[in-house]
N, C-alpha and C positions, 0 to 999 in steps of 0.2 A: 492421301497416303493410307494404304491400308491397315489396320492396326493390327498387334501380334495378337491379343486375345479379343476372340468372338463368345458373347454370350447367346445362346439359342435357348429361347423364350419355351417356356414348359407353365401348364398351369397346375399351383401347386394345389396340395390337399385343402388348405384354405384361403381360394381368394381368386383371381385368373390371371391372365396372361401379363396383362397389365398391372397387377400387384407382382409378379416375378419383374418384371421389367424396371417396375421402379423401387425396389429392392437391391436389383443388380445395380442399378446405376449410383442407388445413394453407398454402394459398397465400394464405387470406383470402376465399373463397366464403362468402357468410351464407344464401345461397339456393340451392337444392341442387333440379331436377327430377331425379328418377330416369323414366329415358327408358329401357323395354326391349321389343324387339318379338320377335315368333314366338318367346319359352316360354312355358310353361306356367304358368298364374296361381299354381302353389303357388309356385316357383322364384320367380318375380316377390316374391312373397309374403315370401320368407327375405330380399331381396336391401332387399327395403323396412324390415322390422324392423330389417337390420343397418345400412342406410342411415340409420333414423331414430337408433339409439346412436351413430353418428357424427357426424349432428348436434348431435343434444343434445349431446357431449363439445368443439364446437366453437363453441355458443350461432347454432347455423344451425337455416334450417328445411327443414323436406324436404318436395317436392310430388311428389306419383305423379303419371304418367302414364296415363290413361285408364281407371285402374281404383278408383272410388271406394271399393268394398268393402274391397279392399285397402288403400285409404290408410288409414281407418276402423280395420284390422284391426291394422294397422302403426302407430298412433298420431301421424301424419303431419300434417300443418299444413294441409294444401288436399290437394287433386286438381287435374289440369290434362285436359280434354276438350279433343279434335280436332272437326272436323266431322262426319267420320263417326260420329264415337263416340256415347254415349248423351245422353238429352236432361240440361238444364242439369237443369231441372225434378225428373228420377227421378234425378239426382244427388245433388241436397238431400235428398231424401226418405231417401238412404243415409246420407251424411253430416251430416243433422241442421243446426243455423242456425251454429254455430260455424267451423267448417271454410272455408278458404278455397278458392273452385272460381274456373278461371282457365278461357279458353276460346279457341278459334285463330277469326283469322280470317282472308282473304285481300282481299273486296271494301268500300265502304262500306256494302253492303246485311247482309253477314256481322255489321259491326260494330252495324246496327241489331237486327239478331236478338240478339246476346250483351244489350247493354243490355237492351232489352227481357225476355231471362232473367234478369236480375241477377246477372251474373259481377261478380268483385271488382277482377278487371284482367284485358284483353286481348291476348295474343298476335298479332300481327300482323305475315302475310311471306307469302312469303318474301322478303328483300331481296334476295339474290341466290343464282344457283345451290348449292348444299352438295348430297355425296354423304352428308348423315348422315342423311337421308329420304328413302324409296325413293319412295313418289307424293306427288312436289312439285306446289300449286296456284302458278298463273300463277306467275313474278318479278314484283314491285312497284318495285325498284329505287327512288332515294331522290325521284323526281319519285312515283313511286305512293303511297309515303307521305306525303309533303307534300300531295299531291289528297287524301287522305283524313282527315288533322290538318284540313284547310280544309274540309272538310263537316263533320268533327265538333263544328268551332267556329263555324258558322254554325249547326248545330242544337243550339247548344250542349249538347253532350256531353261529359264530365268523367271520364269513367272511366278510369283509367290504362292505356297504350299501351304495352308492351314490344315492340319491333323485335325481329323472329326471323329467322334463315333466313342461313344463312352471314355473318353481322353477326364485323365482326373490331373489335377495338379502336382502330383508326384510322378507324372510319365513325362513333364516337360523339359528334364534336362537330357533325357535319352534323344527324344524329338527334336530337338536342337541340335542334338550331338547329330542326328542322323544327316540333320543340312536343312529341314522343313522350318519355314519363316517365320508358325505361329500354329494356334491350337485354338478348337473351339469345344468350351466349355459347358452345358448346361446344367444336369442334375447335381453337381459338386458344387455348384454357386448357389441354385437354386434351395438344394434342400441344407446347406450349411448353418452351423450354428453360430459363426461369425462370418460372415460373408466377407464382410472388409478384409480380413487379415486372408482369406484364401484369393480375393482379389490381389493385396498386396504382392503373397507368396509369388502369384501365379507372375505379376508383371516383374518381378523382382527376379525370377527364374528367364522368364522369356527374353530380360535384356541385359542376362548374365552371357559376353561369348563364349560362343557351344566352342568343341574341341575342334571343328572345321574351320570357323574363322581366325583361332589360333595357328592353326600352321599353317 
């Protein structure tokens, strides 16, 4: 099952990727992307294996970012594909039918390509500006997401929705209200001063029913 909150792994001012990760998880993170750009895939490689015994020691799962081999390699729950990244298609072909593969999108034309590759849940943003990705596609801001919950429910489309892209834990009951299934998190976890409590907030928000499942 996919979880409503994704944490995406940032390395903080003191420590790396792996000190955010298990930070998040002793906060209550059950879903864990390891997010690393410009090393080198061995490097990635160590940070994945050590990422996935941190999971496991916390009953979380851990998604790579962009590197299916490596997820494969690291024993990791999914893979998560960007646009640029490689096709959904020769990702499966890595990862085999088990593996959960996620995939970003930005437009409603994006979100008919991922369906149409059969990703398991979609990435979709960015909501708003964030410095933790260096080429941001358009802002969607929370009218972009709303236009695009409303295509996908007039085509009816069912694949689950996680809001990305500088999403803070006070934009998650709008997200909900919009009809999107879940939000993913990093600099608001990563650089908080109680983490637990904005974990708590954040799951306590995401499994309150939005105003769509109400009527």
């Amino acid at each position: 099952m996919i979880d409503k909150l994704h944490y995406i792994s940032q390395q903080p001012e003191n420590g790396s990727h792996l000190t955010a990760i298990r930070q998040a998880l002793e906060a209550g993170c059950k879903w864990v992307q390891l997010r690393v750009k410009d090393e080198p895939a061995g490097v990635i490689l160590e940070y994945a294996i050590e990422a996935n015994k941190l999971c496991s020691q916390h009953g979380a799962k851990l998604i790579v970012n962009d590197h299916p081999e490596i997820a494969l390699k690291a024993g990791a729950y999914g893979v998560h594909l960007g646009l640029q990244d490689m096709s959904v298609a020769h990702a499966r072909r890595i990862v085999g039918r088990q593996m959960i593969i996620g995939g970003t999108a930005n437009t409603f034309q994006h979100i008919r390509q991922r369906v149409a590759e059969g990703v398991d849940y979609i990435g979709c943003g960015p909501y708003r500006f964030t410095t933790t990705k260096a080429k941001l596609s358009p802002i969607l801001g929370l009218e972009g997401l709303k236009d695009i919950m409303k295509q996908m429910r007039a085509a009816n489309m069912s694949v689950p929705i996680i809001g990305i892209g500088g999403v803070l834990p006070e934009d998650i009951a709008s997200l909900m209200d919009a009809g999107l299934y879940g939000v993913a998190i990093s600099g608001a976890i990563t650089r908080a001063a109680d983490r637990t409590a904005i974990v708590k907030y954040s799951y306590q928000r995401l499994n309150t029913p939005s105003i769509n499942e109400l009527i």
